[in-house]
Every structure is written in C-alpha cells, then in structure tokens.
C-alpha positions, 0 to 999 in steps of 0.5 A: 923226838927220841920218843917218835924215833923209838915208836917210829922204828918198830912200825917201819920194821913191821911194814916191811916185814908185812910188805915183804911176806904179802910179797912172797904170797903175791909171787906165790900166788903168780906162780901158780897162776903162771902154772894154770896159765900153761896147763889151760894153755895145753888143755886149749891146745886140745880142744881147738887145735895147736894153732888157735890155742897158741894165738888165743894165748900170745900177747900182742908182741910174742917171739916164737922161735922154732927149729930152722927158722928165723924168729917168729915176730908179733901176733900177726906174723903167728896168725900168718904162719898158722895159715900156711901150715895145717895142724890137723894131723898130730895133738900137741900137749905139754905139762909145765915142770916149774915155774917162777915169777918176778918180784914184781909179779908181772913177768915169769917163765916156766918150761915142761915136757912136750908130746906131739903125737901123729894122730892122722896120715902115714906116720898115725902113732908115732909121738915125739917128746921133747922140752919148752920155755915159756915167758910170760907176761901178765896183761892190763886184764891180769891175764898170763900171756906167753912173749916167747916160747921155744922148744926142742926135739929129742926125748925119748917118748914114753910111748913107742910107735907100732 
C-alpha cells in the first residue's frame, strides 16, 4: 500500500502542476482573446457604425449603462434605443489598456481610452476622450460577448478642435 501511496503521490503532484500551468496558458490565452474581442469591437464600430457594431457584439442579456440614463437592459431594449438616435454624425473608437479573465476562462473585463470624434454637422472636429469597461462573457460558439459596458466623458483629447 505504502508502495501505491509513494507512486501515487508524485503523479497527483504532476497532474496538478500540469493542470495548473494549462490553466494559466488558457487564461492567457483568453485574455488576449478578450483583447482582440474589444479591438474588432472597435474596428467594426468603424466600418458599420457605433450602433450595429455594439448589437453585433452584445450578448443576449447585455447592460448598457450611460450617462443620465436608467440602465439599458437586454439586446432588445439596445436595438430599440439605436433606432431612435442617429450615429451618423461622429466615429466612436476605443483601444482597450488591460484585460483580465477569470479562472474559469469564460467571464473577463477589460477598460481602455475612447475617442469620439464629430465627423458631420456644426461641431465637425470636435472629439472627445474619455474612459470604458467592458465585461465580457464567452458565448456556446466560444465567442467574447460584452454583458456590460460603461463610460466616462472627460479626458483631455490629444487632438484639439479648430
């Protein structure tokens, strides 16, 4: 028995170690996965508009939560909103600055910079810098979805208004 105990020992020892490091290279992994996530994110945001991009990349029970405003609940209630507000006249981009998973590789946040920049109408280049988080929750196809985004106004942009 003493003979099974002392083979025993070891192997557990290595399993553990083994599962742990594959652990930390799955978070690792996520991580930057979440990181691609927010820059597609952004990049979509781009090309289709602020609007389509942030439906395209919500999750079915998604919180949006914005300045002077009650939470905005669910992917319905954001496809509803996106209808009654145009998002033609100004780009909105972001660059995430960190990211972090769970252990369990399936929830993670990250938060960046912003900039959204008047592209149309009265106050055309004008922009505005300000900060974001994003939570993010991996989907059954394996895809990052955002459950909740936020951001604030008031950083000083780079670029000043003519």
């Amino acid at each position: 028995m003493k003979t099974i105990v002392k083979f025993s020992l070891p192997i557990f020892l290595v399993i553990i170690l083994f599962t742990k490091c594959n652990m930390n290279t799955n978070m690792d992994q996520e991580r930057e996965n979440i990181l691609k996530a927010d820059i597609d994110f952004s990049n979509r945001s781009v090309e289709v508009g602020n609007h389509q991009a942030f439906i395209e990349f919500a999750s079915q029970d998604v919180v949006l939560l914005k300045p002077n405003s009650y939470p905005i609940v669910g992917k319905e209630a954001l496809k509803q909103l996106y209808t009654e507000i145009s998002d033609t006249n100004y780009r909105l981009t972001w660059k995430p600055s960190f990211a972090r998973v769970a252990k369990s590789c399936d929830l993670g946040y990250s938060f960046g910079i912003y900039l959204l920049e008047i592209t149309k109408g009265e106050n055309i280049g004008q922009s505005f810098q300000g900060t974001y988080a994003t939570v993010w929750e991996k989907n059954a196809k394996g895809e990052w979805r955002f459950v909740l985004d936020t951001g604030n106004p008031g950083l000083t942009s780079d670029k000043k208004s003519e």
